[in-house]
N, C-alpha and C positions, 0 to 999 in steps of 0.2 A: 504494500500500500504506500510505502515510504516513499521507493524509488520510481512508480509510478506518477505520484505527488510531483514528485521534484523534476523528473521528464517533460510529464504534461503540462503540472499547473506554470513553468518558465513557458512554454512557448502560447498555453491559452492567455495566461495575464500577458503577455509584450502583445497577444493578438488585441486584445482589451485596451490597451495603451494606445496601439496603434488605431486603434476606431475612435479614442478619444481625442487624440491629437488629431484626427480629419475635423472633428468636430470644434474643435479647436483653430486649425488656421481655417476653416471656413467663416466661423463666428469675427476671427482678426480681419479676414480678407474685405467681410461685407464690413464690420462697425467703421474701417481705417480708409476705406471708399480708394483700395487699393484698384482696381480697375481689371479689366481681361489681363493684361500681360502681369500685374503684379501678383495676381492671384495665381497663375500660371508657375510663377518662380514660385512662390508661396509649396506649392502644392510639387514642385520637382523638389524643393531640398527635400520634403516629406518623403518623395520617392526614392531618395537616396537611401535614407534613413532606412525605409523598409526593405529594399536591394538586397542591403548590407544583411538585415538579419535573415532573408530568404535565400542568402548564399552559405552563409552560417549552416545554416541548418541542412541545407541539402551539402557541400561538406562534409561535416559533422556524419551524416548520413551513410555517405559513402566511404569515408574512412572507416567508421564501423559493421560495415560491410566487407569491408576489405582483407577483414582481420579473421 
């Protein structure tokens, strides 16, 4: 139950983070009257952000596949 815990609940809460930070620079984008292209950047650093953790995890994946 431990190790299942610590697996799953790391990549469901960052999934949980990450919904809340869309929710997040959405609510920045419209209150800051950032515009189509600001919103745009807005929402690619966001896409960086998540990349990085969906490379992690496939990675991750594969190395312990490997093994």
């Amino acid at each position: 139950m431990d190790e299942w815990f610590s697996s799953y609940g790391v990549t469901l809460g960052v999934g949980a983070l990450i919904a809340f930070m869309l929710y997040i620079v959405w609510d920045l984008s419209r209150r800051s009257e950032a515009g189509r292209f600001g919103t745009w950047v807005l929402y690619g650093g966001l896409t960086l952000g998540v990349l990085g953790f969906l490379i992690k995890v496939i990675i991750t994946y594969l190395l312990e596949k490997a093994e």
